[in-house]
N, C-alpha and C positions, 0 to 999 in steps of 0.2 A: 469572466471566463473561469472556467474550472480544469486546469490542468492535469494529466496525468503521463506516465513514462513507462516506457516500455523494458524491458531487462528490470522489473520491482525486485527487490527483493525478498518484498511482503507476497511473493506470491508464491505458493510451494514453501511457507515458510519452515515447516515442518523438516524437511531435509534437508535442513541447513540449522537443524536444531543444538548439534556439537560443534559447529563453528560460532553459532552465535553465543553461546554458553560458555567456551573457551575464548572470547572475546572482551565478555563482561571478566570475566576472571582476570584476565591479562594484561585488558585495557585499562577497564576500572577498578581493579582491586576487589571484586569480589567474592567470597567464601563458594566454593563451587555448589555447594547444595543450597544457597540462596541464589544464586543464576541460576540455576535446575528448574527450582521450586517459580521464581520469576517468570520464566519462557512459560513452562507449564499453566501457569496461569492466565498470562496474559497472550500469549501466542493465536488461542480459538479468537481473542477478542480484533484482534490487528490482521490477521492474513486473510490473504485477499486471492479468489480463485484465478479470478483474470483479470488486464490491466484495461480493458476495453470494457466489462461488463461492467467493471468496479466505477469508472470516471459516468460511463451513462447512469448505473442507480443512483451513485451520489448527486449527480445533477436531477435526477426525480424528485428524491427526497429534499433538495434544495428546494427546489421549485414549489413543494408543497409547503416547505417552511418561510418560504418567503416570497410569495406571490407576484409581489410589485417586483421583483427584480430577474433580469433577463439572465438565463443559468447559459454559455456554451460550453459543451463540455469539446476538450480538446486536449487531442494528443500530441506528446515529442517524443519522437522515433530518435534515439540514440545515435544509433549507424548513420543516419545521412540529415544530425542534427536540425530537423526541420519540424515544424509543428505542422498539426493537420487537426481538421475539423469530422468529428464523430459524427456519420449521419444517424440518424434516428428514427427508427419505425415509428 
């Protein structure tokens, strides 16, 4: 099964680019223009448009990388802590 959640934070990570940047600084002791320069870079690589589209392609791409094994992709709704299963065109 392949898991995903709803409220990500990887999604719209962009606007939450001075929180997470003031987080590496304050959490981890970062130089702030190396969290700047960090998010910057790696932020295009990690965010995610949506929590539904993201759990379905990655199970495509599983599924292409690994044939013999059965992918479901499946969601957990926060709010009423229940998993659910992603139907699929």
């Amino acid at each position: 099964a392949l898991i995903g959640h709803n409220q990500c934070g990887m999604v719209n990570l962009v606007a939450r680019k001075d929180k997470f940047i003031k987080g590496l600084v304050e959490n981890a002791g970062w130089e702030k223009d190396w969290a700047e320069e960090h998010f910057m870079h790696f932020s295009p690589m990690f965010e995610i448009g949506n929590e539904v589209d993201f759990v379905l392609s990655e199970a495509k791409r599983l599924r292409l990388r690994y044939p013999k094994i059965q992918v479901a992709p499946l969601m957990y709704k926060v709010e009423d802590n229940l998993l659910y299963q992603v139907r699929e065109n």
